[in-house]
DOLUMPA-129368 format. One record per residue: z, y, x of N, C-alpha, C in turn. Coordinates in steps of 0.001 Angstrom, whole numbers, padded with zeros to 6 digits, always signed. Example, Ala and Ser with C-alpha at 12.3 -4.5 7.8 and 13.67 -1.06 7.14 Angstrom:
2
+007800-005690+013190+007800-004500+012300+007800-003300+013200/+007080-002250+012850+007140-001060+013670+007870+000030+012900/
# end
This chain:
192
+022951+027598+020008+021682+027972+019406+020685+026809+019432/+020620+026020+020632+019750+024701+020781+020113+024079+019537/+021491+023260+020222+021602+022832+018409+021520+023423+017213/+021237+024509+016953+021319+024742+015414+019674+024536+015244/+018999+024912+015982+017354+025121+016461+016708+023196+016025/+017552+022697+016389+017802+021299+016505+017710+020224+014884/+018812+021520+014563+019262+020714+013343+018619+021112+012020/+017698+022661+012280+016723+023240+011282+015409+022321+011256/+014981+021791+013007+013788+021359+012694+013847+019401+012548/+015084+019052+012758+014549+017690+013018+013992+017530+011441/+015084+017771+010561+014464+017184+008820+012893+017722+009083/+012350+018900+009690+011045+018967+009193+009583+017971+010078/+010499+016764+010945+009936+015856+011308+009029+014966+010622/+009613+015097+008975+009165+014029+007762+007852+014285+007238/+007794+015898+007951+006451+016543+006788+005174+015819+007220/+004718+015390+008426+003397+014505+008552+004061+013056+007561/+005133+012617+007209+004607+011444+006910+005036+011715+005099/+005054+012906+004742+005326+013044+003503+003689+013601+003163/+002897+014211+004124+001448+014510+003608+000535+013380+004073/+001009+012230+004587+000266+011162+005240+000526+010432+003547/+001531+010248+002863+001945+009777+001473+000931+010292+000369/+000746+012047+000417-000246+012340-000434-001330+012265-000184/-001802+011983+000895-003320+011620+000900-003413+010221+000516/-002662+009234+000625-002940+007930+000153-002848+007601-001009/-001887+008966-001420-002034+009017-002974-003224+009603-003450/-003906+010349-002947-004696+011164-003683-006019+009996-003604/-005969+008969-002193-006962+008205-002510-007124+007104-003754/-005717+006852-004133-005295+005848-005032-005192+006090-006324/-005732+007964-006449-005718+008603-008141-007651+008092-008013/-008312+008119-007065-009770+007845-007348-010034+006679-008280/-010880+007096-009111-011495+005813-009992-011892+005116-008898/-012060+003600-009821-012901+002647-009039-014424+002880-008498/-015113+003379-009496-016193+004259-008617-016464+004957-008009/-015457+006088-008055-015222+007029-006945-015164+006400-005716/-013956+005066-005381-013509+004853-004686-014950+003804-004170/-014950+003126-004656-016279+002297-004301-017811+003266-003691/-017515+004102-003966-018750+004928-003357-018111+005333-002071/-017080+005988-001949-016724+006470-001055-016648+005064+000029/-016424+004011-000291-016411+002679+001097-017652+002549+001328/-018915+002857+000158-020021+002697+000487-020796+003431+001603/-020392+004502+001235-020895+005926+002158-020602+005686+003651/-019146+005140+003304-018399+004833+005081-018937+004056+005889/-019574+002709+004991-020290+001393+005602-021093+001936+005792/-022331+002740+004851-023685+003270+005300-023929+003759+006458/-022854+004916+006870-022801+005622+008020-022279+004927+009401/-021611+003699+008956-021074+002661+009995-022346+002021+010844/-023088+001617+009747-024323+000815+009873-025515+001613+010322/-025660+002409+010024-026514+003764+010410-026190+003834+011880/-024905+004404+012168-024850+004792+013528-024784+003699+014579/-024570+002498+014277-024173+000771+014959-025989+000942+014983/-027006+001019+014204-028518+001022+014608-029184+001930+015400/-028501+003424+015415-029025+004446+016513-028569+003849+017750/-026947+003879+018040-026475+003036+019223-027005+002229+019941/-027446+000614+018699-027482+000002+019450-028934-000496+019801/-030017+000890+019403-031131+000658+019024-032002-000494+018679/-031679-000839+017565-031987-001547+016525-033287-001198+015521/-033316+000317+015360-034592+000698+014394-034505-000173+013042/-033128-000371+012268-033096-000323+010776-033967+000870+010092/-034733-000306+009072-035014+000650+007996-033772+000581+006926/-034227+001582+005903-033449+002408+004678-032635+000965+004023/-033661-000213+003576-033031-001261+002752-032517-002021+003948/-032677-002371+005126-031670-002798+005595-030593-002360+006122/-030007-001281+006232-029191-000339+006653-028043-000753+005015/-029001-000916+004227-028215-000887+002855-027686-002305+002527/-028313-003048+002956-027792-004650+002691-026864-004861+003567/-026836-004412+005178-025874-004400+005498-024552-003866+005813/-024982-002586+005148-023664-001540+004639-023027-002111+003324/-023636-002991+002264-023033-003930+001480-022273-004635+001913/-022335-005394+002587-022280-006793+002902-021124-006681+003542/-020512-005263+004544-019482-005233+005347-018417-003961+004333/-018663-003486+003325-018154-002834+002823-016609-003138+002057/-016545-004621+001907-015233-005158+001359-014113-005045+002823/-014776-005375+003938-014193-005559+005225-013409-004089+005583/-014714-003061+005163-014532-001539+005462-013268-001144+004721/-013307-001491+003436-012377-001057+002625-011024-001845+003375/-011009-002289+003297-009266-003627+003768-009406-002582+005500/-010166-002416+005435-009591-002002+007180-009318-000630+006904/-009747+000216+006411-008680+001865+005591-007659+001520+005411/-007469+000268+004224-006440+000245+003426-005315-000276+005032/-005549-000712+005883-004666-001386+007150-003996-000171+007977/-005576+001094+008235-005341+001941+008847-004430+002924+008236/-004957+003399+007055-003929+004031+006006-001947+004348+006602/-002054+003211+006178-000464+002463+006245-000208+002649+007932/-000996+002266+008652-000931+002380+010435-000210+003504+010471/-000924+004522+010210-000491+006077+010357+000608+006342+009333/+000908+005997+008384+002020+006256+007500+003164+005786+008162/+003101+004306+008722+004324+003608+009765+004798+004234+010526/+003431+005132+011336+003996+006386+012422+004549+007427+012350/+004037+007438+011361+004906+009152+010856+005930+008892+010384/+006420+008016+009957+007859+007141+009378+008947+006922+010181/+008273+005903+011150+009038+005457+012604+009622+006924+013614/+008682+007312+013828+008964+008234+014968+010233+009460+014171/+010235+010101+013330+011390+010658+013008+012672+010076+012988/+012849+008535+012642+014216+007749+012393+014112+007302+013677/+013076+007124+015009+013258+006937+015888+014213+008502+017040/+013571+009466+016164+013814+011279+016780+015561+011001+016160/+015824+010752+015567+017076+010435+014517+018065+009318+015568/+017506+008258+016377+017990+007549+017012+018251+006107+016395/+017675+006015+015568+017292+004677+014767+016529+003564+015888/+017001+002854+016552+016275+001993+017466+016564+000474+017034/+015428-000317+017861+014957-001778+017456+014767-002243+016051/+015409-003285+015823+015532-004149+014747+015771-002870+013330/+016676-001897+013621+017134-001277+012249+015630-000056+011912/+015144+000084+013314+013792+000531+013124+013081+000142+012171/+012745-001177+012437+011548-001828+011712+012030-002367+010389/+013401-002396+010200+013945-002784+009230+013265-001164+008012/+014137-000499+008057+013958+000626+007426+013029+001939+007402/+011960+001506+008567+011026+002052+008102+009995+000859+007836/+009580+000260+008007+009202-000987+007307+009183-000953+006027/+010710-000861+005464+011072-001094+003963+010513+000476+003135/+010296+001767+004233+010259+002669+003219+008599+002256+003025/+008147+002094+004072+006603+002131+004160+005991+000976+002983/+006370-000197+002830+006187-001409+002227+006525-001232+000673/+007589-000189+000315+008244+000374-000592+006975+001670-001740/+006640+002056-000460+005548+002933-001196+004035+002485-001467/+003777+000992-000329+002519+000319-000707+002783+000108-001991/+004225-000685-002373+003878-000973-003727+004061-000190-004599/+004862+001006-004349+004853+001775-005385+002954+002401-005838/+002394+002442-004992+000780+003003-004169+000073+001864-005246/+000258+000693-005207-000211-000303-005775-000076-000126-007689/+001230-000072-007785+001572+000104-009478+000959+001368-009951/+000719+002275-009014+000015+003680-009421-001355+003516-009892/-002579+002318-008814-003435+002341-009067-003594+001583-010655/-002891+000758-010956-003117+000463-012495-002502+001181-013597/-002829+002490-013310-003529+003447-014197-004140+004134-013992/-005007+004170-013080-006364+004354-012829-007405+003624-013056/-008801+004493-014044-009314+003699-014231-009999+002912-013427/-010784+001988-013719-011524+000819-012603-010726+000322-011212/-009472+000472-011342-008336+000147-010299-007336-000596-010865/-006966-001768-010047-005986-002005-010208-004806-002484-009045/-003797-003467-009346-002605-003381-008822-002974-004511-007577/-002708-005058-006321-003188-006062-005642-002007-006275-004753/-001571-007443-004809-000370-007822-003435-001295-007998-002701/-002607-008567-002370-003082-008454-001341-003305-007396-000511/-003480-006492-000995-003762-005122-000514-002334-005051-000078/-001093-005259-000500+000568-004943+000203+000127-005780+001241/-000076-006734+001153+000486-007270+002091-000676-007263+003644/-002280-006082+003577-003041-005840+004339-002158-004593+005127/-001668-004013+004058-000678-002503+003892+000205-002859+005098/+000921-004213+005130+001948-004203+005821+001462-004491+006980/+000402-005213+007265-000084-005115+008731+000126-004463+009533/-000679-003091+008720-000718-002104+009136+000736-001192+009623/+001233-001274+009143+002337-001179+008863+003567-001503+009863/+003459-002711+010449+003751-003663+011249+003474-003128+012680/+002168-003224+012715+001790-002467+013701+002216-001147+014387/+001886-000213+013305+002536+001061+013411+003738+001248+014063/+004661+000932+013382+006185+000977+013565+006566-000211+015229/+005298-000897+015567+005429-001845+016880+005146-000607+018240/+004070+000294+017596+003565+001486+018295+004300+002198+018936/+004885+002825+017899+006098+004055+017903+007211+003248+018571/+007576+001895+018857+008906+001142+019802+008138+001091+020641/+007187+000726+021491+006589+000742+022386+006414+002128+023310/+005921+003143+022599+005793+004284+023058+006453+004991+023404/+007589+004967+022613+009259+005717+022841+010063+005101+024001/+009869+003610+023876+010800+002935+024559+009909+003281+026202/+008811+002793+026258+007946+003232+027486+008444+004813+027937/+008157+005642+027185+008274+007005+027518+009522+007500+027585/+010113+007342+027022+011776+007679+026938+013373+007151+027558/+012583+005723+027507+014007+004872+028341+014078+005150+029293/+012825+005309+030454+013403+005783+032293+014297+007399+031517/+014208+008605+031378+014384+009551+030718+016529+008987+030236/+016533+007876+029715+017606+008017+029281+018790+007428+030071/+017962+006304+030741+018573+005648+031618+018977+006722+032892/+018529+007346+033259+018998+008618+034166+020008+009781+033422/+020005+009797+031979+020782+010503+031887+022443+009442+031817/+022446+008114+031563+023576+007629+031394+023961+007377+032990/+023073+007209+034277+023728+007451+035452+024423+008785+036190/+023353+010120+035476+023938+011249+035484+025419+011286+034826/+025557+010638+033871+027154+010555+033187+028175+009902+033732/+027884+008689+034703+028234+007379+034971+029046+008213+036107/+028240+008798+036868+028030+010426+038486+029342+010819+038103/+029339+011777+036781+029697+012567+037160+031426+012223+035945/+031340+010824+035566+032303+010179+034884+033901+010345+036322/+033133+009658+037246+033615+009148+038535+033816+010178+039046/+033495+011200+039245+033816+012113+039997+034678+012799+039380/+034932+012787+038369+035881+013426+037445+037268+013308+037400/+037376+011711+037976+038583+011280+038177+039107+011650+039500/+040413+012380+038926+041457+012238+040187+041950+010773+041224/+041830+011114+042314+042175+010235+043072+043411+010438+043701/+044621+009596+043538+046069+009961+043719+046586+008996+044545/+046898+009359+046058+047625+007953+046152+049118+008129+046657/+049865+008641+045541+051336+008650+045467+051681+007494+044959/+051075+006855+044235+051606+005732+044100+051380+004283+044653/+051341+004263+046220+051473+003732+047148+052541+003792+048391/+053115+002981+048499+054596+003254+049146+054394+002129+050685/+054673+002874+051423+054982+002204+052787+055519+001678+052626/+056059+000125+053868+056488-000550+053541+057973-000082+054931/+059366-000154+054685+060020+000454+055211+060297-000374+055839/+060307-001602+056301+060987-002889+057446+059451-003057+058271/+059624-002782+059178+058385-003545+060341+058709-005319+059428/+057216-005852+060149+057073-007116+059829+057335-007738+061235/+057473-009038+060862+057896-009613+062648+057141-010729+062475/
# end
């Protein structure tokens, strides 16, 4: 029953990183103005709350010049984070799957990097958007990262965990074996 329990839910491991996909899509159907307001709003409120904090007492136009001014930065750091969380939700199932190291980062890497650009060719057809390797290749940072996360975290959390189960095996490998000693023969002449 475990295993069957097992084998119903691992496929539904994918679903955070298949709705982590449509939200990056749904950000990447926004017009360019849409989208440009929305980094604006983010910086405003960045800058806003960095002046309550760090009590500063910005007024209205400077709150706004410098919610400009950091708003290209704002945007590239979504577009990094974006992908962060897409890597994770990627990694950790082919990691649940037993996908470890190098073939890790290989293939979720490639799916993640795979959909920046697919993410990318989408936005040029949208209006006031278009297509940017720069943006892939901010994507993959992120990206990079992510999938460094999820080996780190697993391997931290999971290896003591596994390494005890291969001595539990190692235990009870050895004990398993018969110990026979018929096939040892006295030796029938005294020695002199």
């Amino acid at each position: 029953m475990k295993k069957f329990l097992f084998f119903i839910l691992k496929p539904l491991s994918f679903l955070p990183a298949l709705a982590m996909m449509a939200l990056i899509f749904s950000f990447s159907a926004q017009t360019g103005v849409s989208s440009g307001q929305l980094s604006y709003k983010v910086s405003y409120k960045l800058v806003e709350t960095g002046s309550r904090v760090l009590d500063k007492s910005l007024d209205d136009v400077q709150i706004d010049a410098y919610a400009r001014r950091i708003e290209g930065p704002v945007r590239k750091l979504a577009h990094m984070t974006e992908y962060f969380i897409l890597a994770i939700t990627v990694a950790l199932p082919f990691y649940v799957y037993g996908l470890r190291g190098f073939p890790l980062l290989l293939v979720a890497g490639a799916i993640c990097v795979g959909f920046a650009c697919t993410d990318e060719y989408h936005q040029s057809f949208v209006a006031g958007r278009g297509p940017s390797i720069r943006d892939v290749c901010i994507d993959s940072i992120g990206i990079f990262f992510g999938i460094m996360l999820v080996r780190i975290i697993c391997w931290t959390l999971l290896a003591p965990s596994r390494a005890m189960q291969r001595r539990r095996r190692r235990k009870q490998k050895y004990r398993s074996i018969p110990v026979s000693y018929t096939h040892l023969t006295l030796p029938t002449t005294p020695y002199v």
